[in-house]
DSSP file (Angstrom, degrees, kcal/mol; ACC not computed):
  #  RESIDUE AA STRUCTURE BP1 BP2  ACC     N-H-->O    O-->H-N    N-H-->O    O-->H-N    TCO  KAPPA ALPHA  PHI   PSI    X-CA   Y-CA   Z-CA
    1    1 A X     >        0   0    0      0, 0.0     4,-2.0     0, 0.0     5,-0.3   0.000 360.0 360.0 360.0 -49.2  -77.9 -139.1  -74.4
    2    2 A X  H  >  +     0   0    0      1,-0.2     4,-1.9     2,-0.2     5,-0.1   0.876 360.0  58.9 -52.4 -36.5  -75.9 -137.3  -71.7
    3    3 A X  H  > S+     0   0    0      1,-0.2     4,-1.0     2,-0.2    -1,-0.2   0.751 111.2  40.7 -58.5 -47.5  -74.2 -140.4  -70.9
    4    4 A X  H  > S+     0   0    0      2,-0.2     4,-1.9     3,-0.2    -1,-0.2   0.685 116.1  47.2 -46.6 -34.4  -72.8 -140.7  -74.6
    5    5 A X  H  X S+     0   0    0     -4,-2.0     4,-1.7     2,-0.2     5,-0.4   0.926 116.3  50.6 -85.2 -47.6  -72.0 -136.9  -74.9
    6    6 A X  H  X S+     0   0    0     -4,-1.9     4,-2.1    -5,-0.3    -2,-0.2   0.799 115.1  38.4 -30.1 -55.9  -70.4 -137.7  -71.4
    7    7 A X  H  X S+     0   0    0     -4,-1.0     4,-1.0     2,-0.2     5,-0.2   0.968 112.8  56.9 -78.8 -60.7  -68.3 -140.8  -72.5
    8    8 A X  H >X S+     0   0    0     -4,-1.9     3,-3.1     1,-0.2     4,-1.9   0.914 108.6  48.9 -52.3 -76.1  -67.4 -139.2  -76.0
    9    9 A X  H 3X S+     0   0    0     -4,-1.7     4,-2.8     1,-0.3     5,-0.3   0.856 108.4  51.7 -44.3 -55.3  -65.8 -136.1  -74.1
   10   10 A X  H 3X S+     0   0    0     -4,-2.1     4,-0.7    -5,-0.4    -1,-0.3   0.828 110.5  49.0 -61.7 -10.9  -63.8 -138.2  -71.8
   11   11 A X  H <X S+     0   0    0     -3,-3.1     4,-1.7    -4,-1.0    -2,-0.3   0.784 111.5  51.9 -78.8 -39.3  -62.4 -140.1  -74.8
   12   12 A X  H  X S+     0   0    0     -4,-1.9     4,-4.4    -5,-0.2     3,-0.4   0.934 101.2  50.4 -44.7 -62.0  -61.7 -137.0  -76.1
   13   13 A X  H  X S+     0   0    0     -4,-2.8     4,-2.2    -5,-0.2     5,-0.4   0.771 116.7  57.9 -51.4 -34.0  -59.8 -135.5  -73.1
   14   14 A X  H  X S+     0   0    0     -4,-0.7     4,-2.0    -5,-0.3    -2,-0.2   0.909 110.0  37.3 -34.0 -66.7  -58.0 -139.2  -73.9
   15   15 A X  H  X S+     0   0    0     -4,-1.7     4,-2.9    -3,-0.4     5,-0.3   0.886 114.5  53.5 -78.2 -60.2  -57.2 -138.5  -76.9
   16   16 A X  H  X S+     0   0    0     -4,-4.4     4,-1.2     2,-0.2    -2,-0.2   0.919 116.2  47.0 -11.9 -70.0  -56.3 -134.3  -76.3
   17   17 A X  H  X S+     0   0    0     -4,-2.2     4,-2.2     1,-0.3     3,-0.3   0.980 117.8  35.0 -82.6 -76.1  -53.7 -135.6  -73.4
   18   18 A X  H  X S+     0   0    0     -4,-2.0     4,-1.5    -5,-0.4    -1,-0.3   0.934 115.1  54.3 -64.1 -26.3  -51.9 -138.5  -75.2
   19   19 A X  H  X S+     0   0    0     -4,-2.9     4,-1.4     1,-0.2    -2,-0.2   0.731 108.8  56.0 -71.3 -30.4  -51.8 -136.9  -78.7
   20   20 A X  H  X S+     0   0    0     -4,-1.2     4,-1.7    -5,-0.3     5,-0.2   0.960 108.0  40.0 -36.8 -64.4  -50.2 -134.0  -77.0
   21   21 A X  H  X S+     0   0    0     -4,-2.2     4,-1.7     2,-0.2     5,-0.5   0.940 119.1  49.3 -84.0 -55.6  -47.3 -135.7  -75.3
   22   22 A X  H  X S+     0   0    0     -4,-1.5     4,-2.2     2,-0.2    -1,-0.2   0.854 112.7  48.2 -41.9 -37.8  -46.7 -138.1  -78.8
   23   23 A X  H  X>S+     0   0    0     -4,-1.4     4,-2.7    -5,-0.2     5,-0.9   0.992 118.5  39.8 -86.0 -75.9  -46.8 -134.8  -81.4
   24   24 A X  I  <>S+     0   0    0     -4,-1.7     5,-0.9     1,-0.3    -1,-0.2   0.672 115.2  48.8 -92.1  -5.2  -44.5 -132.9  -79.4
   25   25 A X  I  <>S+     0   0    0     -4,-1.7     5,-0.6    -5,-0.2    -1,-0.3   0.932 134.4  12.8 -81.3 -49.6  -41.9 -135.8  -78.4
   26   26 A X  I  <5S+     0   0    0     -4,-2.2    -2,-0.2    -5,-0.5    -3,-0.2   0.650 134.0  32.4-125.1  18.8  -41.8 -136.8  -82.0
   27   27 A X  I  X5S+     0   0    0     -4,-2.7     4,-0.9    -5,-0.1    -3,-0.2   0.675 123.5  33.2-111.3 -42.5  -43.1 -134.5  -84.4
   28   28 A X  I  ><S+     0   0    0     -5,-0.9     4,-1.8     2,-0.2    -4,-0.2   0.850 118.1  39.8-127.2 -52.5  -42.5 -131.2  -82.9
   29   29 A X  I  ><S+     0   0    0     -5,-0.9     4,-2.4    -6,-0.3     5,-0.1   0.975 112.0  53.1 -39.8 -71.5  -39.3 -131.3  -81.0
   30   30 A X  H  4<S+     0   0    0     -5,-0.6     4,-0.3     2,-0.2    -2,-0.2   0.723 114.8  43.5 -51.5 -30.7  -37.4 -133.2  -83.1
   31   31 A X  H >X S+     0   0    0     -4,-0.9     3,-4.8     2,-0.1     4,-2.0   0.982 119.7  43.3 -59.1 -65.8  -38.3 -130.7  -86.1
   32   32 A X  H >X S+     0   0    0     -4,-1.8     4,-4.2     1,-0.3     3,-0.6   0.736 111.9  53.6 -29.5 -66.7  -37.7 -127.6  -83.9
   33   33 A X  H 3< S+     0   0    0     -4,-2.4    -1,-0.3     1,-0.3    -3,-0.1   0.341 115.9  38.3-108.5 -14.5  -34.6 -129.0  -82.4
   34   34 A X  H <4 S+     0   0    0     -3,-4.8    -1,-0.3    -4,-0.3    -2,-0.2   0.696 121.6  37.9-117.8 -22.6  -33.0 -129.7  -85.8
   35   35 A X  H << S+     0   0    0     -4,-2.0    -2,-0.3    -3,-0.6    -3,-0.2   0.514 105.8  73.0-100.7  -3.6  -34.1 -126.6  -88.0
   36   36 A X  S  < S-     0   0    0     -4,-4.2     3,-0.1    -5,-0.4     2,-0.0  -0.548  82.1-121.5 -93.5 177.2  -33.8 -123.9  -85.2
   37   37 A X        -     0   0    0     -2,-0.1     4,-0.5     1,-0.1    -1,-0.1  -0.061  38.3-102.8 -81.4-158.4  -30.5 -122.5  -83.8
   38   38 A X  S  > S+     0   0    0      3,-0.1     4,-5.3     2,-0.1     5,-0.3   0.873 122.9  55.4 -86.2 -56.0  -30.2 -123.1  -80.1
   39   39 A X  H  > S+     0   0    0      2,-0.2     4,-1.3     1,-0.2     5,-0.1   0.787 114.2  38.8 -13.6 -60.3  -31.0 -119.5  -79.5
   40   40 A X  H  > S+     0   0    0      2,-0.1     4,-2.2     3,-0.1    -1,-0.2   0.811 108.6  67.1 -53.3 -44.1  -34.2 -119.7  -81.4
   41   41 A X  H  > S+     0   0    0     -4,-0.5     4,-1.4    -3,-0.2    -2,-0.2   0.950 100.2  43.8 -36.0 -71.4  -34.7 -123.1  -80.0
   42   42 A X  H >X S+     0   0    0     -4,-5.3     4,-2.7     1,-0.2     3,-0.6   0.991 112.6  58.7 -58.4 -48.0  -35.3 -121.9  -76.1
   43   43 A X  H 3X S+     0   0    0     -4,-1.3     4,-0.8    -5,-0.3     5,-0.4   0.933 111.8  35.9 -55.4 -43.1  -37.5 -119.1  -77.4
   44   44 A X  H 3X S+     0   0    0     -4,-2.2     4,-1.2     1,-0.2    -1,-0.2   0.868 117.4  48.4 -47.9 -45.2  -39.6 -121.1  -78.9
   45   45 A X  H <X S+     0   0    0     -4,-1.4     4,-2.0    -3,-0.6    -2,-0.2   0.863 107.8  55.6 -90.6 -60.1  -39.6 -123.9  -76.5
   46   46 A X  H  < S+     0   0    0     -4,-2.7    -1,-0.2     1,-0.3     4,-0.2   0.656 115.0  48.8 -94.3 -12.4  -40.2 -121.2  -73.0
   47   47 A X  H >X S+     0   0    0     -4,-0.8     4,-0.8    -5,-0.5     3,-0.6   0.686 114.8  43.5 -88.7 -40.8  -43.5 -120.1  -75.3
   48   48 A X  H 3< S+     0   0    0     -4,-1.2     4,-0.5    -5,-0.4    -2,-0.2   0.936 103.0  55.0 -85.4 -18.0  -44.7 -123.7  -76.0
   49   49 A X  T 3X S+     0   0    0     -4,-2.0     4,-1.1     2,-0.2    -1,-0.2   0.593 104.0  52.5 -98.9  16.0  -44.5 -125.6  -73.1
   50   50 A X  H X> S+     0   0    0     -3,-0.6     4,-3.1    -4,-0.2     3,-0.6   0.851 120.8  42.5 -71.2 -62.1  -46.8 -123.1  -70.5
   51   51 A X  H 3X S+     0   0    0     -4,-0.8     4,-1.0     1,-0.2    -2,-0.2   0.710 111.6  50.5 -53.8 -21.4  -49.0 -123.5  -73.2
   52   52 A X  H 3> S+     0   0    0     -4,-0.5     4,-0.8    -5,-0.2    -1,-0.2   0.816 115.5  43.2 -96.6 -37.7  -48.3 -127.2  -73.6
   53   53 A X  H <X S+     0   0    0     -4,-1.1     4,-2.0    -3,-0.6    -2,-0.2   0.668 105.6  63.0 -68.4 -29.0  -48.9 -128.0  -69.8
   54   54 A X  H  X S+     0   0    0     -4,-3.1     4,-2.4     2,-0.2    -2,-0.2   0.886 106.2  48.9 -59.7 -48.3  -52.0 -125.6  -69.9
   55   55 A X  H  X S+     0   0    0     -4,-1.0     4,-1.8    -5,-0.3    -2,-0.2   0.884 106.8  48.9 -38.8 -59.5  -53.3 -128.3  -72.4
   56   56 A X  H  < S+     0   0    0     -4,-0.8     4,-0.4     1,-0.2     3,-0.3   0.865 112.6  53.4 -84.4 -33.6  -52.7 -131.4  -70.5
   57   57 A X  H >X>S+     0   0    0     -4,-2.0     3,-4.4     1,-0.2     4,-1.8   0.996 103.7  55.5 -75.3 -40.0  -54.4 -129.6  -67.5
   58   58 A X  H 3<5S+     0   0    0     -4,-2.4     4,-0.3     1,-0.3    -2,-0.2   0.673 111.4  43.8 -16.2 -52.3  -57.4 -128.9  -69.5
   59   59 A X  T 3<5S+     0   0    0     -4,-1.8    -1,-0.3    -3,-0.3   -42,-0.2   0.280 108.9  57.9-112.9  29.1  -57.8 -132.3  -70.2
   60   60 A X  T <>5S+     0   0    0     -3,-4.4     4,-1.3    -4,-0.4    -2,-0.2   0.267 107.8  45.7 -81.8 -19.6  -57.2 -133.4  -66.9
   61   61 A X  H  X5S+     0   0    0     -4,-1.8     4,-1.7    -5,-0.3    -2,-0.2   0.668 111.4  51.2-103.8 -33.5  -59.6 -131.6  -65.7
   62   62 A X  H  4<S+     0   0    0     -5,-0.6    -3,-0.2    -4,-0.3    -2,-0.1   0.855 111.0  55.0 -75.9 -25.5  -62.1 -132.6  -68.3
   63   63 A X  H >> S+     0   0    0      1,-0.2     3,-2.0     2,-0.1     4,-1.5   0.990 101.6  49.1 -66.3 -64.4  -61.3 -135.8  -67.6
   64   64 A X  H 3X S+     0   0    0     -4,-1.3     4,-2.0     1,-0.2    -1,-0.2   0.720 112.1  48.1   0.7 -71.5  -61.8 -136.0  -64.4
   65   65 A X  H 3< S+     0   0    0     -4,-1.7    -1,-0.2     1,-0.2     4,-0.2   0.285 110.7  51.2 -91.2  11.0  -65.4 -134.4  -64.4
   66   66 A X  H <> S+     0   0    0     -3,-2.0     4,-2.4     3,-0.1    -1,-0.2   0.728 114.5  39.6-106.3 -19.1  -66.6 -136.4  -67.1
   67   67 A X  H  X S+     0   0    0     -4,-1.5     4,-1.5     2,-0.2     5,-0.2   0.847 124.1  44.5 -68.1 -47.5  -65.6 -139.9  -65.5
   68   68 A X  H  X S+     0   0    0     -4,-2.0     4,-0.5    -5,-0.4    -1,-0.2   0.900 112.2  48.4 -64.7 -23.3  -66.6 -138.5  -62.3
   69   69 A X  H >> S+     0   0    0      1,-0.3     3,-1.6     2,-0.2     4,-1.4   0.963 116.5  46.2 -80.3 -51.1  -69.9 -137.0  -63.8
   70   70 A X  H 3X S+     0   0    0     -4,-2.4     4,-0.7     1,-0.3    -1,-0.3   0.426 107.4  57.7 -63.4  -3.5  -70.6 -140.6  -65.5
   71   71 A X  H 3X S+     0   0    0     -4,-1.5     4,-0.9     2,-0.2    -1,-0.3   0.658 103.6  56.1 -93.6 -22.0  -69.8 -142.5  -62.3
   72   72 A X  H << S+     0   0    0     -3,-1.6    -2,-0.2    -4,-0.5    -3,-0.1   0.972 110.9  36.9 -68.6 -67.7  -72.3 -140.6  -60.8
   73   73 A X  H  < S+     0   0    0     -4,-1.4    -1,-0.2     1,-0.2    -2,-0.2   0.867 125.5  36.5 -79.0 -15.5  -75.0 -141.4  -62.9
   74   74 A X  H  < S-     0   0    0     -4,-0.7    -1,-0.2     1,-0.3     2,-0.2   0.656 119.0 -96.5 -86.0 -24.7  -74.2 -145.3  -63.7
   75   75 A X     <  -     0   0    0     -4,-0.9     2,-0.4    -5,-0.1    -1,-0.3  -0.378  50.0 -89.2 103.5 158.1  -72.6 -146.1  -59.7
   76   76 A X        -     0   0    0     -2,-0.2     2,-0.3    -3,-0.1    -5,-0.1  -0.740  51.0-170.6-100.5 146.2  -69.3 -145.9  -59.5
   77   77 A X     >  -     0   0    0     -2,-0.4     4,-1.9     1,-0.1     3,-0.4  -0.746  37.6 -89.4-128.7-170.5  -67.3 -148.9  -60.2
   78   78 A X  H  > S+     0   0    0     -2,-0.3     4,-1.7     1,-0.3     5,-0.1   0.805 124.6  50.0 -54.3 -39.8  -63.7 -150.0  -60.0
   79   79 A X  H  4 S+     0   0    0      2,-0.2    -1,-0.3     1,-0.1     4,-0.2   0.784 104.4  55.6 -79.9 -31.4  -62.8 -148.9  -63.1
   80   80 A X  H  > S+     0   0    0     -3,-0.4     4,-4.3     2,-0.2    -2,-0.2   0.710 109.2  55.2 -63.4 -48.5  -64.3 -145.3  -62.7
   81   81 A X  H  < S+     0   0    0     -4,-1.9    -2,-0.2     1,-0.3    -3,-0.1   0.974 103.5  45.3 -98.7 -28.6  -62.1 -145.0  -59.7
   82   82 A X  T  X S+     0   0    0     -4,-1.7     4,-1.0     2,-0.2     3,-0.3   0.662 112.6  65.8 -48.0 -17.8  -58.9 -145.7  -60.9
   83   83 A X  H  > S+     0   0    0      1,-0.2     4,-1.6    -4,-0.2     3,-0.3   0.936 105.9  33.7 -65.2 -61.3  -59.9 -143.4  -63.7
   84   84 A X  H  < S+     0   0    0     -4,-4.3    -1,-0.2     1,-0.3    -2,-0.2   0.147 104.9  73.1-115.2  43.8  -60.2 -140.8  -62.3
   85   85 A X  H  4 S+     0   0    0     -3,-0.3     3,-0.4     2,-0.1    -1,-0.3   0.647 109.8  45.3 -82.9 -34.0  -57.1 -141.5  -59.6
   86   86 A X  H >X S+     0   0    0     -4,-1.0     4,-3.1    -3,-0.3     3,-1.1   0.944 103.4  52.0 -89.0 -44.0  -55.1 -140.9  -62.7
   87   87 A X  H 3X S+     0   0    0     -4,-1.6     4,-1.5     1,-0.3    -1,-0.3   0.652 114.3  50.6 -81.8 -14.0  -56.5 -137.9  -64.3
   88   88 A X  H 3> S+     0   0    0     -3,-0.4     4,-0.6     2,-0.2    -1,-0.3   0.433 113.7  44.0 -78.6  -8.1  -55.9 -136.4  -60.6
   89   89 A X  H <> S+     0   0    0     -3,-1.1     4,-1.8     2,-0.2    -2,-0.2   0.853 111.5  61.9 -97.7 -42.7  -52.4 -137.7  -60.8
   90   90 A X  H  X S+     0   0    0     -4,-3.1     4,-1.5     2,-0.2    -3,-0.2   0.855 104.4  40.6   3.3 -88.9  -52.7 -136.3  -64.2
   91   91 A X  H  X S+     0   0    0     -4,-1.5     4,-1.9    -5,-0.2    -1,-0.2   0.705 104.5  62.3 -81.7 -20.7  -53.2 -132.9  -63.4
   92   92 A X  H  X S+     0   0    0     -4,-0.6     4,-4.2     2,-0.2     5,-0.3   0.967 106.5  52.9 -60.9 -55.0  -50.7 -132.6  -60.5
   93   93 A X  H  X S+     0   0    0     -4,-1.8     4,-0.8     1,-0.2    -2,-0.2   0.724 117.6  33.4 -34.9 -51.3  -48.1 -133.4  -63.0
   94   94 A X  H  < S+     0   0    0     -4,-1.5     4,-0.4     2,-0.2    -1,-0.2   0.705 112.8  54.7  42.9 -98.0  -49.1 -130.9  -65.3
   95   95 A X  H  X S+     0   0    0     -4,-1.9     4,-1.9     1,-0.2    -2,-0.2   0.823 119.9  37.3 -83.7 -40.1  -50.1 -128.5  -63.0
   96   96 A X  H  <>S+     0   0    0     -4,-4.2     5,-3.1     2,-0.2    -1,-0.2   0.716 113.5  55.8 -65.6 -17.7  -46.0 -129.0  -61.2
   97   97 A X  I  <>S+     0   0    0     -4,-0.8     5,-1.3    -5,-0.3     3,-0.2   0.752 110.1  47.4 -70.1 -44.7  -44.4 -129.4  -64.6
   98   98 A X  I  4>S+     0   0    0     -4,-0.4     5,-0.8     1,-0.3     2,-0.3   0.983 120.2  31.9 -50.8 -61.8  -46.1 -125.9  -65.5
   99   99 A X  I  <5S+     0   0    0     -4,-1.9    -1,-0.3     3,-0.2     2,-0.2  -0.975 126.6   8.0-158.9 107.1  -45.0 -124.0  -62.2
  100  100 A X  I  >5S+     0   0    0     -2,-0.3     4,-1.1    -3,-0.2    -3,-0.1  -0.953 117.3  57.7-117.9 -40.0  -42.6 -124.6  -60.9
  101  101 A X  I  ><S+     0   0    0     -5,-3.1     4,-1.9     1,-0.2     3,-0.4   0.645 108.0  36.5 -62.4 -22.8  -40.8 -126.6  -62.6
  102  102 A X  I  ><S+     0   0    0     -5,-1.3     4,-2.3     1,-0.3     5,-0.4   0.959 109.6  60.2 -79.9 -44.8  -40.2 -125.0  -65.9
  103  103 A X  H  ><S+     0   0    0     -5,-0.8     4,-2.8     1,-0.2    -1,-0.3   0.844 104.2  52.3 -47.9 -31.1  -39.9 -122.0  -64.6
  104  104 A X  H  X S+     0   0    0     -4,-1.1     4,-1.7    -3,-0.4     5,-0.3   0.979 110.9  47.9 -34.9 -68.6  -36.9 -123.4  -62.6
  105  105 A X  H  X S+     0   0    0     -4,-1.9     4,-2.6     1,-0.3    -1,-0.2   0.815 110.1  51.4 -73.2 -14.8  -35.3 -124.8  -65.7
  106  106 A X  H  X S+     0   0    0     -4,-2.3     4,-1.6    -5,-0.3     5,-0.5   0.974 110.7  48.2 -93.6 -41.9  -35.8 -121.4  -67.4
  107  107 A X  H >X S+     0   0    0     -4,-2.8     4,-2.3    -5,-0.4     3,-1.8   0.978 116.2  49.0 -31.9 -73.7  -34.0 -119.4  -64.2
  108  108 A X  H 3X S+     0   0    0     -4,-1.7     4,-1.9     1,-0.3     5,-0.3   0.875 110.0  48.2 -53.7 -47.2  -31.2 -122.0  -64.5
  109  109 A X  H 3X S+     0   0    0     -4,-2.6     4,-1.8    -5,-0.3    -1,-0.3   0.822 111.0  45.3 -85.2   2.1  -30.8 -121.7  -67.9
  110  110 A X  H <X S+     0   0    0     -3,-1.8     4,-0.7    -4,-1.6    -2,-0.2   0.377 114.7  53.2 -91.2   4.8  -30.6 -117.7  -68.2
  111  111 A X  H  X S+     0   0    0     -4,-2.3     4,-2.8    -5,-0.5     5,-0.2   0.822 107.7  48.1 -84.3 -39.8  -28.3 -118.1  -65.3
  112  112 A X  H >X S+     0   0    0     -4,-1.9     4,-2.3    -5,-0.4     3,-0.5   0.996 114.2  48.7 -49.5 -69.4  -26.1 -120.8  -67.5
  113  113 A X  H 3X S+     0   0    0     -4,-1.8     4,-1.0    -5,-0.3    -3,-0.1   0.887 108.1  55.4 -58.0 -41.9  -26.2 -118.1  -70.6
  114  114 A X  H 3X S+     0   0    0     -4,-0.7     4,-1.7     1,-0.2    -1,-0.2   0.833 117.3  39.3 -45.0 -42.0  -25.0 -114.9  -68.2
  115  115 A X  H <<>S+     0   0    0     -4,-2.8     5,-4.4    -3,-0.5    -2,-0.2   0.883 105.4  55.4-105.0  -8.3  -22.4 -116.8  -67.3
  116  116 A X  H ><5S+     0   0    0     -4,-2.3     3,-1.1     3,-0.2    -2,-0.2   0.735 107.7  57.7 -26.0 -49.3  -21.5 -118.3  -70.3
  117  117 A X  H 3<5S+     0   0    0     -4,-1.0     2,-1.3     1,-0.2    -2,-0.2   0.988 115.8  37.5 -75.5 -68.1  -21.3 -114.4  -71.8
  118  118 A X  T 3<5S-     0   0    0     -4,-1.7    -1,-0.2     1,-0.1    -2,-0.1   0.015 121.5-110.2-100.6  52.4  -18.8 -113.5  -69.3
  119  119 A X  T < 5 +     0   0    0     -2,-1.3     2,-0.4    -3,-1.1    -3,-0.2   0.782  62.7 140.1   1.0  83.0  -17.0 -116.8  -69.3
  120  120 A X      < -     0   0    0     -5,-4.4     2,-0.5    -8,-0.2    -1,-0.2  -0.990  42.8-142.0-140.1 144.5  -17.6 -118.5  -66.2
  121  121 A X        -     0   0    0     -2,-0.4     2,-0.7    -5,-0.0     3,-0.1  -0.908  18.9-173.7-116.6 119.5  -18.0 -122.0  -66.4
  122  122 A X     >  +     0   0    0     -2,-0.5     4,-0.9     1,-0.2     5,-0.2  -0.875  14.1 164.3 -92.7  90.9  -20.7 -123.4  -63.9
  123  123 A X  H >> S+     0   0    0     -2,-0.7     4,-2.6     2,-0.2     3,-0.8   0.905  76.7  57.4 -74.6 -43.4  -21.0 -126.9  -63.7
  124  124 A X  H 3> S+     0   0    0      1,-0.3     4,-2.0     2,-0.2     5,-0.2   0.958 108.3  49.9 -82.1 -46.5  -22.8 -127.2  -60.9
  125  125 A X  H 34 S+     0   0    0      2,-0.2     4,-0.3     1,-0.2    -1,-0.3   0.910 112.0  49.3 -28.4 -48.0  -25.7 -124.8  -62.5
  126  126 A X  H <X S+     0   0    0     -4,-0.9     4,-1.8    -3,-0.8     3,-0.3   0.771 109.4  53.0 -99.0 -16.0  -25.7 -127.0  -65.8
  127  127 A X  H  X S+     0   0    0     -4,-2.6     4,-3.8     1,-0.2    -1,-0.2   0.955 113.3  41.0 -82.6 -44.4  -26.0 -130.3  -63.7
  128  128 A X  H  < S+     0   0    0     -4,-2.0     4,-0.5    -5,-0.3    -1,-0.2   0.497 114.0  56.9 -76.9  -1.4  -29.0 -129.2  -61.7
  129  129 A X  H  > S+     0   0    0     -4,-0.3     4,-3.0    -3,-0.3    -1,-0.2   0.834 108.2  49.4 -84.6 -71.5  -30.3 -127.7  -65.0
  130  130 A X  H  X S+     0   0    0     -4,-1.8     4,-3.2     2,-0.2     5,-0.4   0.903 103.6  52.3 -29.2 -70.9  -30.1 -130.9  -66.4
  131  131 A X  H  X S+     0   0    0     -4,-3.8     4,-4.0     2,-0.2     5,-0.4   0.988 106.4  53.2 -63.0 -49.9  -31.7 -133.0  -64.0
  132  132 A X  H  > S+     0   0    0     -4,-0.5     4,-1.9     2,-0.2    -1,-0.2   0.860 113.8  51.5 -18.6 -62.7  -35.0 -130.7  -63.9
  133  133 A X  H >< S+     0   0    0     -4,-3.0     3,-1.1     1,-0.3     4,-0.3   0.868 109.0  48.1 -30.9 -72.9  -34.7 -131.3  -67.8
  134  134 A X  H 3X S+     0   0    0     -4,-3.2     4,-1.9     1,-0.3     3,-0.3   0.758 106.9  54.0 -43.2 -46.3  -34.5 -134.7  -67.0
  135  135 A X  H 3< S+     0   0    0     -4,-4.0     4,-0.3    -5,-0.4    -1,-0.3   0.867 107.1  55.0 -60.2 -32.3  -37.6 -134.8  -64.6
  136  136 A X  T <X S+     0   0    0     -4,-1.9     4,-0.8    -3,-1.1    -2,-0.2   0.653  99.5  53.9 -64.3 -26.9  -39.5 -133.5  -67.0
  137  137 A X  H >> S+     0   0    0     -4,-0.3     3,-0.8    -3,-0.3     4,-0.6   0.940 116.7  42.7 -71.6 -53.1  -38.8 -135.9  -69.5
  138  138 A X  H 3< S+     0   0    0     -4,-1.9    -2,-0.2     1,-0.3    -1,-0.2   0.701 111.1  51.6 -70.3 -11.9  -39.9 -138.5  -67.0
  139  139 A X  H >> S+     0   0    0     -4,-0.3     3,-2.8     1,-0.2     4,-2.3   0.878 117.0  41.2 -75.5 -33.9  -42.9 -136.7  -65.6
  140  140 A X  H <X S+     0   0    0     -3,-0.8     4,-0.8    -4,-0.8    -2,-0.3   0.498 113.1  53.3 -84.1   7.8  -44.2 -136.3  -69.1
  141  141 A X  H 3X S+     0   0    0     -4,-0.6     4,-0.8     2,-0.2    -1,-0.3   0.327 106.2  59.3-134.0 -13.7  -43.0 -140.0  -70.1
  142  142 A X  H <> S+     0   0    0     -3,-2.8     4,-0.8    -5,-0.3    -2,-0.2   0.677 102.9  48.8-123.4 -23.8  -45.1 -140.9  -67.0
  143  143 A X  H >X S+     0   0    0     -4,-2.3     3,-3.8     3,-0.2     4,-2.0   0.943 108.6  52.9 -71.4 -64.7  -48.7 -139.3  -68.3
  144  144 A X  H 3X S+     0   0    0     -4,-0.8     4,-2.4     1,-0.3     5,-0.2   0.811 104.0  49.0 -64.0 -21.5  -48.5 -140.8  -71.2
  145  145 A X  H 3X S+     0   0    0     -4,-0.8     4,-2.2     2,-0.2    -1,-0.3   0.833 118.6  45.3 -79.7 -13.3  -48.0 -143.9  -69.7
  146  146 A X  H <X S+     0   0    0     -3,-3.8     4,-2.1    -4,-0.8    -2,-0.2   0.962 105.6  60.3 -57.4 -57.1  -51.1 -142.8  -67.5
  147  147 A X  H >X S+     0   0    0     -4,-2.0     4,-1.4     1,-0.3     3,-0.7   0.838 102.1  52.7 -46.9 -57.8  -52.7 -141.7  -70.6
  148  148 A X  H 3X S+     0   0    0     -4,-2.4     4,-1.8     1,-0.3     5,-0.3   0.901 111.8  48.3 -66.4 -54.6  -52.5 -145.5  -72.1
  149  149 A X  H 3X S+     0   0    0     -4,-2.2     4,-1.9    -5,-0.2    -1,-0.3   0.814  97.7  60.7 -78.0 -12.6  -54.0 -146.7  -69.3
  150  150 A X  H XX S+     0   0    0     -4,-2.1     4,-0.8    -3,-0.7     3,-0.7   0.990 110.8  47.7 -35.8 -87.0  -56.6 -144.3  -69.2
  151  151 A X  H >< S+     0   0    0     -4,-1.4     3,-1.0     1,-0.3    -2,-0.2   0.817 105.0  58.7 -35.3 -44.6  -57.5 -146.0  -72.7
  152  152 A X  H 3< S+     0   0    0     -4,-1.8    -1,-0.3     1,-0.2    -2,-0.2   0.933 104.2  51.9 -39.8 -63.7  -57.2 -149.1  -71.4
  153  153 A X  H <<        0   0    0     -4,-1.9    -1,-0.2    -3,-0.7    -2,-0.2   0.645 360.0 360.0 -13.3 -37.6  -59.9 -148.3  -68.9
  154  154 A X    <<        0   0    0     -3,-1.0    -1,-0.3    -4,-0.8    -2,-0.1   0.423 360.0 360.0-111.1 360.0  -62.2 -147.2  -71.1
């Protein structure tokens, strides 16, 4: 029975972690991004993704200790430890996507908008802005692709 309650939770955490990253890439964003202003936009957006990384560690971390817990009792196998190489790979992503990096991109953009107000135009700000942006899509592009092989796993 534990071994089932065990299995179901890591499918879960599976399920948590990719369903996350899919609803907000193409359900949640794309709404947001088309009925808010831009103004509205970032506020929304600097509240949801702490909360949205908070998630992914949650069920990085659940993941983790239920593969690890089930490896335990069954022997560990090949498959167990690639498991839970990615849910540690998982949660560093995450946990670096949380702090620091967004908090970076959110410096860099109220630095963008200050000067913006008193028109000065900073390129070199909005490229370095950018690429964070851009790292982020690709960290988060790079669980899920964890995430699918996590299911794969399984």
């Amino acid at each position: 029975m534990i071994q089932q309650t065990l299995a179901y939770l890591h499918i879960l955490a599976i399920a948590v972690l990719v369903g996350k990253i899919v609803f907000l890439s193409f359900v949640t964003a794309p709404v947001l991004a088309r009925t808010l202003d831009s103004e509205s936009f970032a506020r929304v957006v600097r509240l949801l993704f702490p909360r949205y990384y908070a998630l992914g560690m949650i069920s990085a971390v659940v993941g983790w200790g239920t593969i690890t817990a089930l490896a335990i009792l069954r022997g560990y196998t090949l498959f167990d430890l690639v498991s839970s190489a990615l849910w540690l790979g998982i949660l560093a992503i995450e946990n670096y996507c949380r702090a620091p990096l967004t908090p970076q991109i959110n410096a860099l953009s109220d630095r963008l908008k200050e000067n913006q107000a008193r028109g000065l135009n900073t390129p070199l700000i909005q490229k370095r802005r950018d690429m964070l942006h851009k790292l982020t899509v690709q960290l988060n592009s790079a669980v899920l692709v964890m995430g699918l092989c996590l299911i794969g796993l399984i």
